[in-house]
N, C-alpha and C positions, 0 to 999 in steps of 0.2 A: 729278844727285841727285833723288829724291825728291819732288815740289812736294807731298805731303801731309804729310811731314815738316819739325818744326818742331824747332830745336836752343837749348837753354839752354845757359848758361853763366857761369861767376861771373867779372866782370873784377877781378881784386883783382889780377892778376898773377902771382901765387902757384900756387891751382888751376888757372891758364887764361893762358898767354904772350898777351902783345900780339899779336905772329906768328900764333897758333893763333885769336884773336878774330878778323884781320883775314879770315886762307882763311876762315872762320865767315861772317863777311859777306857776305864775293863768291862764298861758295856757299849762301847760305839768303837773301840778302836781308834783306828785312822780314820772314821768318821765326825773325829771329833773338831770344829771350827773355833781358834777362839779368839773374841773383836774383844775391840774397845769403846767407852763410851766416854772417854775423854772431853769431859767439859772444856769451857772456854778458856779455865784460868790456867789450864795442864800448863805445865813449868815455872808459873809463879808460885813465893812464897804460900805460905799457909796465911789469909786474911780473909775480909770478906770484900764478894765480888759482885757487881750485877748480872744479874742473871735472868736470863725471857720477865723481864721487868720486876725482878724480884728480886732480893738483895738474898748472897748464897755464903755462908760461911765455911771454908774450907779448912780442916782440920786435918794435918797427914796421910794428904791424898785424899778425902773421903770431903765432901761437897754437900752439905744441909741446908735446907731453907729456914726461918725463924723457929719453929715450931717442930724444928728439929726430923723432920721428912728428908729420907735421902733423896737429894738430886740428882746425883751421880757420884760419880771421882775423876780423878785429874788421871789415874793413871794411865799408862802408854802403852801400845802394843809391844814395842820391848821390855818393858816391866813388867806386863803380864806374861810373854816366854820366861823372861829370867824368875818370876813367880815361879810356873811348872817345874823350872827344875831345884829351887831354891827349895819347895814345902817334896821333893823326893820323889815326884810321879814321872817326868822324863829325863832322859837323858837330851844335852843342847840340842842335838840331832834332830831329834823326835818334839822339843817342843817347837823348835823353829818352820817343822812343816807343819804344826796345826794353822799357823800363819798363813801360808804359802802353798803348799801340794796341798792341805788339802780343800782348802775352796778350791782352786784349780779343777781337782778332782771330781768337786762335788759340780760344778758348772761345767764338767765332760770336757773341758780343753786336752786333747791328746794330741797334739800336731806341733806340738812347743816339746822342746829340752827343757830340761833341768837347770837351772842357773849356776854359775860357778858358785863351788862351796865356800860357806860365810868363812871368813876369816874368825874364829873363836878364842882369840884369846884371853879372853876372861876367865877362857873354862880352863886351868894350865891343863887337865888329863885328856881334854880333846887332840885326839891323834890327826 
């Protein structure tokens, strides 16, 4: 593939299988970006919301119109890191710079440091 191309992706699970994130990985590397598309209702309960004037029922993250059409999901860009390493493709490390270095990267910012390292403890093996 490609090394000038750079591949997003939303890990909610939903938009974007675990399976299809992982081939994502072993063929883009650290060119891999991955957003979110977090609806409006992101952090409320599971009900239904209005939505771009449409009424959106929200099911365990995952956001449908009447007729049953994905609209989205609520999930977070921290819920999609802790995704990557939850379904085995990164370690905290590596999924927190799909976030971070590597848009950076991909929009050539090289004149910026590194930010101090995430405090991780959720991950207790994170040294």
């Amino acid at each position: 593939m490609d090394d000038r191309i750079w591949c997003m992706a939303i890990a909610d699970g939903v938009h974007v299988c675990p399976a299809m994130v992982q081939l994502l990985h072993r063929l883009k590397g650290d060119r891999l970006i991955v957003v979110s598309d977090a609806l409006a209702p992101f952090g409320l309960p599971d009900g239904e919301y209005p939505w771009d004037d449409r009424p959106i029922q929200v099911t365990q993250g995952t956001a449908r119109l009447p007729d049953g059409t994905l609209a989205g999901t609520t999930v977070s860009l921290p819920q999609a890191v802790q995704n990557l390493v939850d379904w085995g493709i990164y370690t905290p490390e590596q999924a927190i710079a799909t976030t971070t270095t590597a848009p950076r990267n991909l929009l050539g910012i090289t004149d910026r440091r590194d930010g101090d390292r995430v405090a991780a403890d959720r991950w207790p093996d994170t040294p």
